[in-house]
C-alpha positions as CSV (number, residue, x, y, z in Angstrom):
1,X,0.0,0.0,0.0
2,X,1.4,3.5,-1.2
3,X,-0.6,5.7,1.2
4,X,-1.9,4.0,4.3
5,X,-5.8,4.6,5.3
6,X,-8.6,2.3,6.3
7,X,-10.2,1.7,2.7
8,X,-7.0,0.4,1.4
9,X,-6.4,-1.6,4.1
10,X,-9.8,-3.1,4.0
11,X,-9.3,-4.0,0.5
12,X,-6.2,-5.5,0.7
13,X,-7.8,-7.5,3.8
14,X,-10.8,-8.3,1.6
15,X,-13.0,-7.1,4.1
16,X,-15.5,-4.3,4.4
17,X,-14.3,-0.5,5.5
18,X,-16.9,-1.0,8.3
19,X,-15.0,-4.2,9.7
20,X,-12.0,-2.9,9.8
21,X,-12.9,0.5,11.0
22,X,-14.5,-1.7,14.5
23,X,-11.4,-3.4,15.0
24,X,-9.5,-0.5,15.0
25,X,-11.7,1.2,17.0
26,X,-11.6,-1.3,19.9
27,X,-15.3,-2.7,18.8
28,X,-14.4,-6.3,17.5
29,X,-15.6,-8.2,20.3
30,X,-19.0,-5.7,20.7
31,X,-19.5,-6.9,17.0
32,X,-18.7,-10.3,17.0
33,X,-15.8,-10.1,14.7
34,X,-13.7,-13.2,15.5
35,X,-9.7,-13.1,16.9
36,X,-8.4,-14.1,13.7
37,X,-10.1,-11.6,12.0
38,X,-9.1,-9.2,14.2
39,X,-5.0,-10.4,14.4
40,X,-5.3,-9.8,10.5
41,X,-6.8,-6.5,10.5
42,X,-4.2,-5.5,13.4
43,X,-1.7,-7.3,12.0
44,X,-1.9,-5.8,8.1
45,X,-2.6,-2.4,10.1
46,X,0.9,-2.6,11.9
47,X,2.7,-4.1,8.2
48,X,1.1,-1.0,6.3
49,X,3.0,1.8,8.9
50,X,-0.8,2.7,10.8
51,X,-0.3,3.3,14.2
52,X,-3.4,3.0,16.0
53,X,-3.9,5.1,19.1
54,X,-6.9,3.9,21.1
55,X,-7.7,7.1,23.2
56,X,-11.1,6.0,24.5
57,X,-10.3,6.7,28.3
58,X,-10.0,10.1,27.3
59,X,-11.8,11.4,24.0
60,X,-14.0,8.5,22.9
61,X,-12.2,8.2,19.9
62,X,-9.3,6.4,18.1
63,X,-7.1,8.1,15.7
64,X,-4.8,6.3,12.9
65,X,-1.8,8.1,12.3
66,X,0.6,7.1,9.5
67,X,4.4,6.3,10.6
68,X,7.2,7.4,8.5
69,X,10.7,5.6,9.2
């Protein structure tokens, strides 16, 4: 992936922007999407350079930040 965002990750998972977007969120278990689902998404997310900041503590939201080497 050139540019790394959530619909190109979904589509190089071959899954749908909404299923990706709840496992990065921290929602995957709220919407029943299974662990190995989930180790992908996290997985691809990490191999792409997407950092995933799960602020929910704070400002009920999660924000995807691209990292540069």
């Amino acid at each position: 992936m050139d540019s790394p965002n959530l619909s190109a990750l979904a589509a190089a998972l071959k899954l749908s922007p909404s299923t990706v977007s709840r496992v990065l969120s921290g929602q995957a278990e709220r919407f029943r999407i299974s662990p190995a689902t989930r180790d992908r998404v996290l997985a691809e997310a990490a191999k792409s350079g997407l950092v995933v900041f799960d602020a929910q503590l704070t400002l009920e939201q999660t924000f995807l930040l691209p990292c540069f080497p």
